[in-house]
Each structure stands twice: as C-alpha cells, then as structure tokens.
C-alpha positions as CSV (number, residue, x, y, z in Angstrom):
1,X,2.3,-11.9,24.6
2,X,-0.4,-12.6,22.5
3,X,0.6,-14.8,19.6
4,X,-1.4,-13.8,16.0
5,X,-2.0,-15.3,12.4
6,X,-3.9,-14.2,9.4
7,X,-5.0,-17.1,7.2
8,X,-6.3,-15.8,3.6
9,X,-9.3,-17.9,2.0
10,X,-9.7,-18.0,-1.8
11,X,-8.3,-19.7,-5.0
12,X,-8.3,-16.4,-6.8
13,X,-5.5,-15.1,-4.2
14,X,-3.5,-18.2,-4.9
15,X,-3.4,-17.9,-8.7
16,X,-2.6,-14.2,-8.3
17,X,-5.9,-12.7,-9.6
18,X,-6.2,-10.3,-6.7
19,X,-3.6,-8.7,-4.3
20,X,-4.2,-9.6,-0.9
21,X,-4.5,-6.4,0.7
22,X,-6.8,-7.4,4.0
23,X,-3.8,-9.8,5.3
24,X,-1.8,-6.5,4.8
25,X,-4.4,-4.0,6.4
26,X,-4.5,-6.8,9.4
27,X,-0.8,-7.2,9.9
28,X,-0.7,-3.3,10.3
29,X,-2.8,-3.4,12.7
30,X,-1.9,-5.8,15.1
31,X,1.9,-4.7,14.9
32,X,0.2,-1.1,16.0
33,X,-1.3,-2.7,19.1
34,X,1.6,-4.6,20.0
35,X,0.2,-8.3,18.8
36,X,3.0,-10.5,17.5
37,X,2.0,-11.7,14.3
38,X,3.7,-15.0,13.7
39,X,2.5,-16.4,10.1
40,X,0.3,-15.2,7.2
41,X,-0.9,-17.9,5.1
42,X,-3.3,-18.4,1.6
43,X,-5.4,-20.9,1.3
44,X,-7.5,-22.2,-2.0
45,X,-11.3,-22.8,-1.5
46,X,-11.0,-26.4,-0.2
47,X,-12.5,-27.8,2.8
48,X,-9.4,-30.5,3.8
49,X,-6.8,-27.8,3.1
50,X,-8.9,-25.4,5.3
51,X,-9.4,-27.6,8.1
52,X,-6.3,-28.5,7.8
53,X,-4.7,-25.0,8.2
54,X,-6.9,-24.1,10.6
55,X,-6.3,-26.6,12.7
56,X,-2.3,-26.2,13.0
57,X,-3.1,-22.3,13.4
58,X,-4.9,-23.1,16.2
59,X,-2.4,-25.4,18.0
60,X,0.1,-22.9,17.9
61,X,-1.8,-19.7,17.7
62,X,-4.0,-17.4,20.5
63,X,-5.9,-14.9,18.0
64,X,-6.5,-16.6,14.5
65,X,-7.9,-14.1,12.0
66,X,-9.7,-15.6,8.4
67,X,-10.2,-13.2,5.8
68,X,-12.8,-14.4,3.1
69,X,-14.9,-17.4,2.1
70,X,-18.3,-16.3,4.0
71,X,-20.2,-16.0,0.6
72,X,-23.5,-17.8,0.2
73,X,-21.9,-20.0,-2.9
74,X,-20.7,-23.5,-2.7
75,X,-17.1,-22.6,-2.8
76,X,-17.4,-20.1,0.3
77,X,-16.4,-23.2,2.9
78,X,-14.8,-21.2,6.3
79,X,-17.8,-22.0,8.1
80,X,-18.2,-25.2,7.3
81,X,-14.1,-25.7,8.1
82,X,-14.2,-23.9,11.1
83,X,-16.9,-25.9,12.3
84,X,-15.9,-29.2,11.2
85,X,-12.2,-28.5,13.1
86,X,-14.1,-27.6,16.2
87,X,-16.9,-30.8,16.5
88,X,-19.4,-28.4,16.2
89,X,-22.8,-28.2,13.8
90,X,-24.1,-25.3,11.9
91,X,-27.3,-24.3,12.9
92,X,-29.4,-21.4,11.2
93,X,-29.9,-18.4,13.7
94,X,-33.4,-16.8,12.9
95,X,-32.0,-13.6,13.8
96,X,-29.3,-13.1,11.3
97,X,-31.7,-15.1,8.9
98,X,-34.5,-12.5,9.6
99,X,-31.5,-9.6,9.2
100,X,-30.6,-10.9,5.8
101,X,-34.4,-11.5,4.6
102,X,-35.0,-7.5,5.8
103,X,-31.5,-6.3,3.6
104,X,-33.4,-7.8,0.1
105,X,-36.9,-6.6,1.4
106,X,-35.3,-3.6,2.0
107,X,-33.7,-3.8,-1.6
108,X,-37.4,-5.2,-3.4
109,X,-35.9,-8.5,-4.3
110,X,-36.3,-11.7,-2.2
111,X,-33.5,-13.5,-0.9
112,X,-32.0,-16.1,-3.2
113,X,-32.4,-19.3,-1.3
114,X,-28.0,-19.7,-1.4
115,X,-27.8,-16.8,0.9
116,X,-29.3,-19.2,3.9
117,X,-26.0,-20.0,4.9
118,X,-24.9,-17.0,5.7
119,X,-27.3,-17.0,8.4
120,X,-25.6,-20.2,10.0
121,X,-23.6,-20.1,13.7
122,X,-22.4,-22.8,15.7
123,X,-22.7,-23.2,19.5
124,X,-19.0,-21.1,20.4
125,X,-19.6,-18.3,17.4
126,X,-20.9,-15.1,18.0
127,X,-22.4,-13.4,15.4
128,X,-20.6,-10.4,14.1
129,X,-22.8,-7.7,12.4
130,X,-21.6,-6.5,8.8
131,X,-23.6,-3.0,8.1
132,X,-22.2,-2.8,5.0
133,X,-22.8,-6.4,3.2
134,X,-24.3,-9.9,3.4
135,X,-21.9,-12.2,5.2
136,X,-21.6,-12.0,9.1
137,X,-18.8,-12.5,10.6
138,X,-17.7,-15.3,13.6
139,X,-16.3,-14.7,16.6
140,X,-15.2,-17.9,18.0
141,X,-13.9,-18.8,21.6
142,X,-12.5,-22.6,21.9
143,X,-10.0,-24.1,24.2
144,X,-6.8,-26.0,22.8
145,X,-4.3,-27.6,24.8
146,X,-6.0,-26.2,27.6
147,X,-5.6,-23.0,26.8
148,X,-7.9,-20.3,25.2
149,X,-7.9,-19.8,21.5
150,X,-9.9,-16.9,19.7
151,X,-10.7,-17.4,15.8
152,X,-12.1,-14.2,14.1
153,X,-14.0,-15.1,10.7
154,X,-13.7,-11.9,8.5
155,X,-15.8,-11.1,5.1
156,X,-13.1,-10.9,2.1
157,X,-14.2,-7.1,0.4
158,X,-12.3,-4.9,1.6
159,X,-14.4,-2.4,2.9
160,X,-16.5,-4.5,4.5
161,X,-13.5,-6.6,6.7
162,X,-11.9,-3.2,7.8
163,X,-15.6,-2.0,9.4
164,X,-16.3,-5.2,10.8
165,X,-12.3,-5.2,12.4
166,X,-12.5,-1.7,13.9
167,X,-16.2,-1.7,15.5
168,X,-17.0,-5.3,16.5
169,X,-13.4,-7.0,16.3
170,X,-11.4,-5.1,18.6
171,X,-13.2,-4.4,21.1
172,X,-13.3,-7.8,21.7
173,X,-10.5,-8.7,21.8
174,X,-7.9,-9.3,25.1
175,X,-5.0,-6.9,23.8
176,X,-1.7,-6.9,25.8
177,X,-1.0,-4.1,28.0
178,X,1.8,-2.7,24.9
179,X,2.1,0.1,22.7
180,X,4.3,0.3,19.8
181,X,5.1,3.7,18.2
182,X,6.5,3.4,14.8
183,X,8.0,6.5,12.2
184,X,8.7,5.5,8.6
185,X,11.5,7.7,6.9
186,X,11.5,7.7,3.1
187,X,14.7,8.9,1.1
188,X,15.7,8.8,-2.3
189,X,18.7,8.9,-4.0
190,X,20.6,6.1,-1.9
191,X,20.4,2.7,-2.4
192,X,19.1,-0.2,-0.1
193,X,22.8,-1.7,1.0
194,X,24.1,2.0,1.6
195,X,21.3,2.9,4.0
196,X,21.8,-0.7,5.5
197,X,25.6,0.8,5.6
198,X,25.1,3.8,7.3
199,X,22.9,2.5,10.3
200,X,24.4,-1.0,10.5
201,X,24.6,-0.9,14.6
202,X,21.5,0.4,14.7
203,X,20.2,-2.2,12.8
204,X,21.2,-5.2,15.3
205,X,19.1,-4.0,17.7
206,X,16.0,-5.3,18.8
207,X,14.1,-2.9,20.5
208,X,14.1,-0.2,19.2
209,X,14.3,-1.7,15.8
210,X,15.6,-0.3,12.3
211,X,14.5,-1.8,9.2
212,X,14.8,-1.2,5.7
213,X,13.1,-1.7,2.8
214,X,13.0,-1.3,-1.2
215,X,10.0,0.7,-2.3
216,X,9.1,2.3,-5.5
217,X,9.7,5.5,-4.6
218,X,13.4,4.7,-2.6
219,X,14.0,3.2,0.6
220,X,12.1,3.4,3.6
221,X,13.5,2.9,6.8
222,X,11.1,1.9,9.5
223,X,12.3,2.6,13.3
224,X,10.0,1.4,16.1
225,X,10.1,0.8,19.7
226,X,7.5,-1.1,21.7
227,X,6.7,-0.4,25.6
228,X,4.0,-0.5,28.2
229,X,2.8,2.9,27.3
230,X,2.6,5.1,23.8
231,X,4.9,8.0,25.9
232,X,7.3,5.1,27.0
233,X,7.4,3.5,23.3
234,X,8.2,7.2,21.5
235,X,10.5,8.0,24.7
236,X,12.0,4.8,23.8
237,X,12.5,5.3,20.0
238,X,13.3,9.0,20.2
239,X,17.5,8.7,20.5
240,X,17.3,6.1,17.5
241,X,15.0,8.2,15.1
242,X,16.8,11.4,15.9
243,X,20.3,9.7,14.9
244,X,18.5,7.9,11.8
245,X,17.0,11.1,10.8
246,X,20.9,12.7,10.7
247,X,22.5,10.5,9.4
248,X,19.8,10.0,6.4
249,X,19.1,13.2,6.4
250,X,20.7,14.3,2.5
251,X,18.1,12.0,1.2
252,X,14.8,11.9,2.9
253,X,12.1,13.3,1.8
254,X,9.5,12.9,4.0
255,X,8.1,10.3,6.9
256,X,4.6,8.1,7.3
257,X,1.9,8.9,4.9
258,X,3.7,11.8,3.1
259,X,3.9,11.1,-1.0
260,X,6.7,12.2,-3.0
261,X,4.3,13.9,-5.0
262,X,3.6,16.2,-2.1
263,X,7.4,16.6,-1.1
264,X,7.3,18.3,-4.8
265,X,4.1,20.2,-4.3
266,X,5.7,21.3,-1.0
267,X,8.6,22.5,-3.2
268,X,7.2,24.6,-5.1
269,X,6.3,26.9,-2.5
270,X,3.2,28.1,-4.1
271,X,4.6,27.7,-8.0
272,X,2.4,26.3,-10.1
273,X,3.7,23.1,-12.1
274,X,3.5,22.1,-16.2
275,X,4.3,18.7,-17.3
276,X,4.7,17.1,-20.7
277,X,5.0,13.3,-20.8
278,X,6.1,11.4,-24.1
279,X,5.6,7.6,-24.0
280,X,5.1,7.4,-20.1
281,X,1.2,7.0,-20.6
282,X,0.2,9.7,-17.9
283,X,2.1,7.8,-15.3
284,X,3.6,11.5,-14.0
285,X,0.4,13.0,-13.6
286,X,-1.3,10.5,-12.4
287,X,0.9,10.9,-9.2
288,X,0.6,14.6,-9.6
289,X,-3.2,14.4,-10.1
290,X,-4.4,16.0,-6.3
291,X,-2.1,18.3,-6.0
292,X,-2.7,21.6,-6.1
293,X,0.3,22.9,-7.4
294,X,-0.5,20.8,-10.7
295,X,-1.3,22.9,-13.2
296,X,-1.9,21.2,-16.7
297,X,-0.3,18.4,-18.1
298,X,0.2,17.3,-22.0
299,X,0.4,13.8,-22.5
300,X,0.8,12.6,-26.3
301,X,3.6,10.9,-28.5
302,X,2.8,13.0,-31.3
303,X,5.6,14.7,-33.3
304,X,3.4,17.3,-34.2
305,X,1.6,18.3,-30.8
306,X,5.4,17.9,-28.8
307,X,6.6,20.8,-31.4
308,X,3.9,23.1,-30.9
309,X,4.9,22.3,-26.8
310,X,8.3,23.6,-27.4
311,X,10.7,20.5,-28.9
312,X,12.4,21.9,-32.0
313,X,12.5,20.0,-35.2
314,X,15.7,20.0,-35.2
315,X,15.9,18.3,-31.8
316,X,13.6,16.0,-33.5
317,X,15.4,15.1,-36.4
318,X,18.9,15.2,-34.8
319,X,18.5,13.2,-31.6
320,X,14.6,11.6,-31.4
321,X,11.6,12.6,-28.8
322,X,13.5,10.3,-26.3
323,X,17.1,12.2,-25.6
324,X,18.4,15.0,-23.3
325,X,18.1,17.5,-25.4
326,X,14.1,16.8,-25.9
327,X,13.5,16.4,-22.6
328,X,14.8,20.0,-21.5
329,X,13.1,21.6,-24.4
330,X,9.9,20.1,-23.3
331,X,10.4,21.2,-20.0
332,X,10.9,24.5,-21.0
333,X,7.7,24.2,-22.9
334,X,6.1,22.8,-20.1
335,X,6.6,25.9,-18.7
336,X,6.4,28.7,-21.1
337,X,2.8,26.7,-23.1
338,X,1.0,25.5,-20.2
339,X,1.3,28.5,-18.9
340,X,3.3,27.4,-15.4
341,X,5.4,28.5,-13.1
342,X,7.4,25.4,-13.4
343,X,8.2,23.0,-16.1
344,X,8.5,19.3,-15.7
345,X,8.9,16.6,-18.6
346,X,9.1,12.7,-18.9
347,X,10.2,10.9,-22.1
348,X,10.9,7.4,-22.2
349,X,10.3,4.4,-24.8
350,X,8.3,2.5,-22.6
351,X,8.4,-1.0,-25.1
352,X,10.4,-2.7,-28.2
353,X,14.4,-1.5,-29.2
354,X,15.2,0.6,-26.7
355,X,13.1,0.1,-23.5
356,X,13.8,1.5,-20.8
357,X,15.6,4.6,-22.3
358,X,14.3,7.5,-20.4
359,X,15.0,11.5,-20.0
360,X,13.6,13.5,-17.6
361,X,14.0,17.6,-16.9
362,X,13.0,20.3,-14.9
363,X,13.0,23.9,-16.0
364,X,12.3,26.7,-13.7
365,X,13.0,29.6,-16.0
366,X,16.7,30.5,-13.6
367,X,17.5,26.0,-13.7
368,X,17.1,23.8,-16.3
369,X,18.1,20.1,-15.2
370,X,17.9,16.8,-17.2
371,X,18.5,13.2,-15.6
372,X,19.4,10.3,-17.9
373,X,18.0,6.6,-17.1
374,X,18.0,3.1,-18.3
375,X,16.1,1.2,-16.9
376,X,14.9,-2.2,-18.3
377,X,11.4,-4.1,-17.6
378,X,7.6,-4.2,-18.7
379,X,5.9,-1.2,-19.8
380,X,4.4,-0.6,-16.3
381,X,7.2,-0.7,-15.0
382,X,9.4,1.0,-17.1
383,X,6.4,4.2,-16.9
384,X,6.4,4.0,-13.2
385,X,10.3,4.8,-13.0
386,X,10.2,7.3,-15.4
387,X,7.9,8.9,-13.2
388,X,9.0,9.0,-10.2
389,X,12.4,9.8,-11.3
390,X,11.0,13.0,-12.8
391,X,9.6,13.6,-9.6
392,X,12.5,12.5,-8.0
393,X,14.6,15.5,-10.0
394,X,12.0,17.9,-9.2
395,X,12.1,17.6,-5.7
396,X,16.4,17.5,-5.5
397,X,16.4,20.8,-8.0
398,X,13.4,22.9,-6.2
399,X,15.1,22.0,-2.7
400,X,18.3,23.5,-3.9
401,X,19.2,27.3,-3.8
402,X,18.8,28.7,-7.2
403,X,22.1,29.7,-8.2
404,X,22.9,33.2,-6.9
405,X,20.2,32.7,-4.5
C-alpha cells in the first residue's frame, strides 16, 4: 500500500482568498490509481511551519505531494523548507537557469534577477520541466526510518500543476499493482438521510463502498470497488451499483460527469427551451448556457418588460412578480415570446423582506407546473437554488408522460 499526502502552500489559501482546487484535482487522482491518501493539509507561507509539516509528513508518509510556493518572491519558501528538512543546500543548476534565461529571451524581456531561485536544486531533487510556466518542479527521493520516501514539489496555478502531474509526475512514480473503478449516481428529489436509509447495509461495507454526499444539485452517491485489475474492480462493484441503481432509481438523474442541465436538454427530446428569470440574476441560464436545446432567455426585474413576456397586470397587482401565479404566466410566455418549444421561468427575491421566496414553472403548451420554495441564505445562494430547482422541475415534468400520452 502506498501511503499519500497533499500539503497546500500559501497564506492566501488559509485566509480563504482562493479555493484550493489542486489538493482536490490530486486526491482524485490518487484514489483513481488506488493510492491511499491519508491527510490533506494548508500551510501559510512560513519556513518553521513548512519544515515543520513537512517533516511529520514525511515520518509517516511514502509519496508527499506540495502544491505551491515555487515563485521567485521572498514568500515562495518550499525549496528552501524542503531543503532545510532534508540537510541539503540549494545549488543553482545552469541548466534550468539557462532554460528560464531562454523563456524571457524568447519573450524580449530579461530575466528579473528574483527569478534565480527558481533555477535552484539540491543534491536528491530532480528537476521537473514546467512547459507551461516559470517554476520547475522537484522530485525528491530520501530515506526516513529506513525506508524510502518520495516528495513531489508542484507549481500552485492550476494549469500548470495538472501538466506537470500527468507527464513528468506519474510516470515516476512506484504505483501499487490496484485499480479502483468508481460510478457516481446523482438523484434529486430525496434527501441525504433517506438515501443513507435506503442503502444502509450497503453502506457498512468496505469494499465495495457506498457513500453519500450533499451536493448542490442533490445527493450523489458514490459506489466503488478496488482490486488488482480494472475488470476485477468493475466485476467487483457491479452487484452493488446494480442494486444502488434500483433502489435509487425514482430519483436519479444521471451518473459521473453528466449535469443536470443536460438531463433537461436530454428531456427535451429535440424541443427547444425559453426561459424568463426575475431576480435570479441569470443564474438559470447560466447552467443552461451550452446547451443546445437553449433557446433564448429573458432576464430582467422590470414590470414593464415581464408584461410584454406574458405576466398580466393583474397578476401584478394582485399577487407580485414573485408568486405562483407569475411564475406560470411567465412560463407560458417563455414559451409563446421567445418563440420556444418549451417554457421555463424562475422568480425569487433573491435579498431584504422576503428572501428566499421563490416560484418556479414549466409550461409545455399540454403541462403547465409550478413549484413553491423558501429557501433562506445569501443572494448567491438563494439564486443558485432557485435555479436548480427550476431545473430540477423541468427535468421531473418532461420525464413524465404528458397526460393522455
């Protein structure tokens, strides 16, 4: 078994500036090869607190993966940690030096003299090319408690680390003779504890496993199986996914990389689709954006403009822009003045008395369906339901016979 963990470099991930998606990216990829990643951890740009985690990574650790802090600036310190933890001295290597002289030749600028660093390597570091930036990566092979430990240095942009992982990472690296083959079922509709519910035993298990988990567009529920072989690990996990996918089947709406937005598409069957959004800021469309099923889209909080797309005055006067009734005339609208097959409509009060109130409706010219919510939080948050709830009640409505059908 070969025993993993990601440490994070950079104050800005501490104090929540940035989202640390590499640790993310890198935890993905080790559970796919069958690595067991034990800890993921964020450090601030400090040498003692660097050298410091390194140093209990690596006494406990085979593969230790850093993401960030190989900028040429003062504050970029995972060379000079990793070397301090390993006795070691940084040396300048001419031939990463004359590589990053050549990228600002290449460029017509000369190379600020802070980028030097950058070209540094110590005796157990190899050099790992980065054809898409300035900072090199390490690849570091040391011995602790007599046993072999490998420490990967990473660059922190995204792009750049995910390069550098797939073409001069892995292929140096010992992986065990594993494979792990992993579906992801997503359903909406149900919540967490009721899934949990209906596949308690299966749950308990530990290989395969069954997990669950919250996600903004329902629950996902994760089965995986991990064996000598890919054919062994889906031979493995294929009784438990076929009795997951039964059981949840009433609710899911698709598996892996499939979006709900492309459930909806999927739908529609070759219908086109109309959407008017009042206070939801373009949140529905935005998730509808590349599909090709999406039509046209009307997205304002004007009284004016949402009459001349189908909500009444009456409507207006009687009950507001956020109520049921405005939300199926808008759909209708949606439908009849955008010119689409289908109409779709999200209105919500997004902030201030009220937020959270949101109505959203489907109209397909034979179904008209509305869905009332009220859901508190910030305005982000409050859009983002709203959304996916209208996308949500297309999804339940187009899957269902049409009355007479």
């Amino acid at each position: 078994m070969l025993l993993a963990e990601i440490i994070s470099v950079g104050t800005e991930l501490l104090l929540g500036e940035i989202v640390d998606s590499n640790a993310a990216y890198l935890a993905r990829e080790l559970a796919a090869r069958g690595v067991t990643l034990h800890r993921k951890t964020v450090l601030g740009d400090n040498l003692g607190r660097l050298s410091e985690g390194l140093r209990l990574a690596l006494s406990r650790a085979d593969l230790v993966l850093v993401g960030g802090g190989l900028g040429p600036t003062d504050d970029d310190l995972t060379r000079e940690a990793i070397a301090e933890v390993l006795g070691e001295t940084p040396q300048e290597d001419p031939a990463l030096l004359a590589w990053l002289e050549g990228l600002y030749a290449h460029r017509g600028r000369v190379m600020p003299g802070v980028n030097r660093k950058q070209a540094w390597l110590i005796p157990s570091a190899e050099a790992l090319p980065n054809p898409v930036g300035t900072a090199p990566g390490w690849f570091v092979r040391t011995r602790v408690g007599g046993r072999e430990r490998l420490l990967v240095a990473l660059p922190g942009p995204p792009r750049e680390m995910q390069r550098m992982w797939r073409e001069e990472v892995l292929p140096r690296l010992p992986l065990p003779d594993a494979a792990l083959h992993t579906v992801t079922l997503h359903t909406q509709g149900i919540g967490e504890s009721n899934v949990a519910e209906l596949l308690r035993e299966l749950t308990r298990t530990a290989n395969p496993s069954v997990a669950t988990y919250a996600r903004k567009t329902g629950v996902d529920v994760r089965v995986a199986a991990s064996a000598p072989t890919p054919a062994e690990a889906q031979a493995l996990a294929a009784p438990v996914l076929a009795t997951v996918r039964e059981r949840l089947a009433r609710w899911t709406w698709g598996e892996d990389g499939d979006t709900l937005a492309g459930a909806v598409t999927a739908a529609l069957a070759g219908r086109t689709l109309g959407v008017v959004e009042a206070g939801s800021g373009g949140a529905l469309s935005l998730l509808l954006a590349d599909e090709p099923g999406f039509l046209d889209a009307a997205v304002t909080v004007d009284h004016a403009r949402l009459i001349t797309l189908g909500l009444t005055p009456v409507t207006l006067r009687d009950h507001g822009v956020v109520s049921q009734p405005a939300a199926l005339e808008l759909a209708r609208g949606a439908r009849e003045h955008l010119g689409a097959d289908v109409g779709l409509a999200a209105v919500t009060t997004a902030k201030g008395e009220g937020a959270g109130r949101t109505f959203v409706a489907l109209s397909d010219g034979e179904r008209a369906e509305v869905r009332a919510l009220d859901w508190p939080g910030d305005p982000a948050q409050i859009r983002e339901r709203a959304a996916v709830a209208a996308l949500a009640l297309a999804l339940r409505v187009l899957r269902s016979p049409a009355v007479g059908a």
